[in-house]
N, C-alpha and C positions, 0 to 999 in steps of 0.2 A: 448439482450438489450445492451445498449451502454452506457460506465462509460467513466471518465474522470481522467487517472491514471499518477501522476507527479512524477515522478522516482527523489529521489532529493539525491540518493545516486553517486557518483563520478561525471560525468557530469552534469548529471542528464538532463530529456528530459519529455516529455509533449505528450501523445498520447490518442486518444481516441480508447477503449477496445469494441470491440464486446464478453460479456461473458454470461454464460446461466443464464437464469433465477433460484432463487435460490441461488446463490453463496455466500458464506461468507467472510468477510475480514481473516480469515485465510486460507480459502483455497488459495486467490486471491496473498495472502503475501507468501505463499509458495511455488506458481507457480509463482512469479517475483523475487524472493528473496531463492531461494532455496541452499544456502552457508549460510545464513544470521538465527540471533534466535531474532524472537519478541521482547526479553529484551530489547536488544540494539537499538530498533527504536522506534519513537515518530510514531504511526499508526494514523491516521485519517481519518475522512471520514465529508465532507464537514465542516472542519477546525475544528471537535469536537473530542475530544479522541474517537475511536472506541473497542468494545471485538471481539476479536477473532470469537462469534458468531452469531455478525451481519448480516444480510441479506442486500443486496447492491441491491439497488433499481436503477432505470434505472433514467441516467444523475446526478448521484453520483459524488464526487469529490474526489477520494482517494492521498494519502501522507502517504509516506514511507519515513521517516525522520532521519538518523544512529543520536545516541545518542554519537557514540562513533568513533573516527574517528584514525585509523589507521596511526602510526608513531605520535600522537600527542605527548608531556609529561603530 
């Protein structure tokens, strides 16, 4: 099935995911983000807070959002 995942961590970039039916917004966060811990990101899935064990439906809108940005004060 086919999501719509906006990478909004450093450049950030805009791709559309062919991923299995089934998948979770934690698994899906784990395999794009795998340095990275949940805490620190605003996760969403078609602009709403998502849990970790949502099921990501096909043409879904995901954001991975860091809360916390690196060298900031």
């Amino acid at each position: 099935m086919n999501v719509l995942f906006v990478n909004c961590d450093g450049g950030g970039f805009a791709d559309h995911l062919d991923i299995a039916e089934g998948t979770t917004v934690g698994v899906l966060f784990c395999e794009k983000v795998p340095y990275g811990k949940p805490a620190d990101y605003l996760i969403r899935v078609n602009r709403q807070p998502a849990p970790a064990n949502q099921v990501l439906q096909a043409g879904d809108r995901i954001t991975f959002t860091p809360t916390k940005i690196e060298g900031a004060a």
